[in-house]
C-alpha positions as CSV (number, residue, x, y, z in Angstrom):
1,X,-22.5,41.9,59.2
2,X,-18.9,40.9,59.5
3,X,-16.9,41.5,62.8
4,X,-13.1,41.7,63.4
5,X,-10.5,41.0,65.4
6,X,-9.1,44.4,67.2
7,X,-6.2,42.9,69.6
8,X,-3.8,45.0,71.4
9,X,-1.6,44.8,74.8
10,X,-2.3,46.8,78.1
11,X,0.1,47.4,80.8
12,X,-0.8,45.7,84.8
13,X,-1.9,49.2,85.3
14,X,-4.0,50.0,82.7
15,X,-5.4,46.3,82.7
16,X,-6.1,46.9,86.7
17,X,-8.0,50.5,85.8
18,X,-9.8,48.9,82.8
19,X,-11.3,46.0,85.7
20,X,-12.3,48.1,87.6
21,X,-14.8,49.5,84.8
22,X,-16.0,45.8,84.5
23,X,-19.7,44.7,85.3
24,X,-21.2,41.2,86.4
25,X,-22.0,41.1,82.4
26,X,-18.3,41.3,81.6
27,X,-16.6,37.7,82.0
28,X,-13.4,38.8,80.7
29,X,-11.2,42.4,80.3
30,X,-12.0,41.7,76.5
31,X,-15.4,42.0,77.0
32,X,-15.2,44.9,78.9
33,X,-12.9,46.8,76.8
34,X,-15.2,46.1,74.1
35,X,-18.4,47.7,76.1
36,X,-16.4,50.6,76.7
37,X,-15.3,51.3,73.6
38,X,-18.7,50.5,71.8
39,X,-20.0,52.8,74.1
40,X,-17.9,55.8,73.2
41,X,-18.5,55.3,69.4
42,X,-22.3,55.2,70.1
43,X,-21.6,58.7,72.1
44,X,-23.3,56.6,75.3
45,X,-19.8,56.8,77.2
46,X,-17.9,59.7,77.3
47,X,-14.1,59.4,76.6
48,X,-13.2,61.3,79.6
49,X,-14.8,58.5,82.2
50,X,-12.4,56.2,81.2
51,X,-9.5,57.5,81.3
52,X,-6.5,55.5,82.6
53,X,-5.0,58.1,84.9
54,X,-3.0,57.9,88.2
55,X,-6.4,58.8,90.1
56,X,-7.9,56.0,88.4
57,X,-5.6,53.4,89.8
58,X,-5.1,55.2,92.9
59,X,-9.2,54.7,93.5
60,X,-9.1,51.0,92.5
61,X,-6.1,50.4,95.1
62,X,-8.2,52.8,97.8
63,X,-11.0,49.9,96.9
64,X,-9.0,47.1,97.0
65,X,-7.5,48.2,100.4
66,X,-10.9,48.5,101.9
67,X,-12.2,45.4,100.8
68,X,-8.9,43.5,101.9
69,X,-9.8,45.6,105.5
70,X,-13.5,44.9,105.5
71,X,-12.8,41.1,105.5
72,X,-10.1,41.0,107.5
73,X,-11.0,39.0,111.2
74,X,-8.2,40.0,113.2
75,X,-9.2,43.9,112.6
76,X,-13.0,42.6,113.0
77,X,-11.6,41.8,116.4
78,X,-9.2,44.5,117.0
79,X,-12.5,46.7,116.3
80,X,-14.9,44.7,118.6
81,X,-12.4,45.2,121.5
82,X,-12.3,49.0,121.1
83,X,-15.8,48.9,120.8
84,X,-16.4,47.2,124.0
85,X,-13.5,49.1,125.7
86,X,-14.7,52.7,124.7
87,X,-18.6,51.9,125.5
88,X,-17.0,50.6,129.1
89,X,-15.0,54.0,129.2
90,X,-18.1,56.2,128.0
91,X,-20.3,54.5,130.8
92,X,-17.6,55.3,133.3
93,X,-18.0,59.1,132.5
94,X,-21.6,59.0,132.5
95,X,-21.6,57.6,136.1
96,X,-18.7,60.2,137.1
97,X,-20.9,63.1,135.6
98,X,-24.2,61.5,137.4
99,X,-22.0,61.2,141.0
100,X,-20.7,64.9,140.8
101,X,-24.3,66.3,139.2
102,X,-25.6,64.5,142.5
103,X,-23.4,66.0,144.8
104,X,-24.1,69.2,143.2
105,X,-27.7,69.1,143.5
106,X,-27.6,68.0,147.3
């Protein structure tokens, strides 16, 4: 069977929504485009999960913004402090609410 050459330009947007439809099988956006649309001529992938809409880049910054969060140390830190500072907080009501249910009972 012969193949062809099917070339064509994306925007950064629609390039940016398109990787974010691309699998560890994928090495390129070329590759990917071509699953995708193979996929919708075989009827495997419907035309409306790919769409490149404004809710499709929005979720792919969403990710993106996560990730960047996820690895970031200095909110790793920031996070540990409040930790420590709210369980030191939560255990100073619990003592409070032991001291007055004591005086209570007494």
């Amino acid at each position: 069977m012969r193949s062809n050459i099917i070339s064509f330009r994306f925007s950064d947007e629609e390039l940016e929504a398109l990787q974010a439809f691309q699998t560890p099988k994928d090495k390129s956006p070329s590759q990917t485009a071509a699953r995708l649309l193979r996929g919708m001529l075989a009827g495997i992938i419907e035309p409306s999960t790919v769409s490149s809409t404004g809710v499709d880049i929005q979720e792919l910054v969403r990710q993106e913004v996560e990730n960047a969060i996820a690895n970031s140390e200095q909110l790793k830190e920031m996070i540990a402090a409040n930790t420590a500072y709210l369980a030191t907080g939560i255990n100073e009501i619990k003592h409070e609410v032991d001291e007055r249910l004591g005086e209570l009972s007494a």
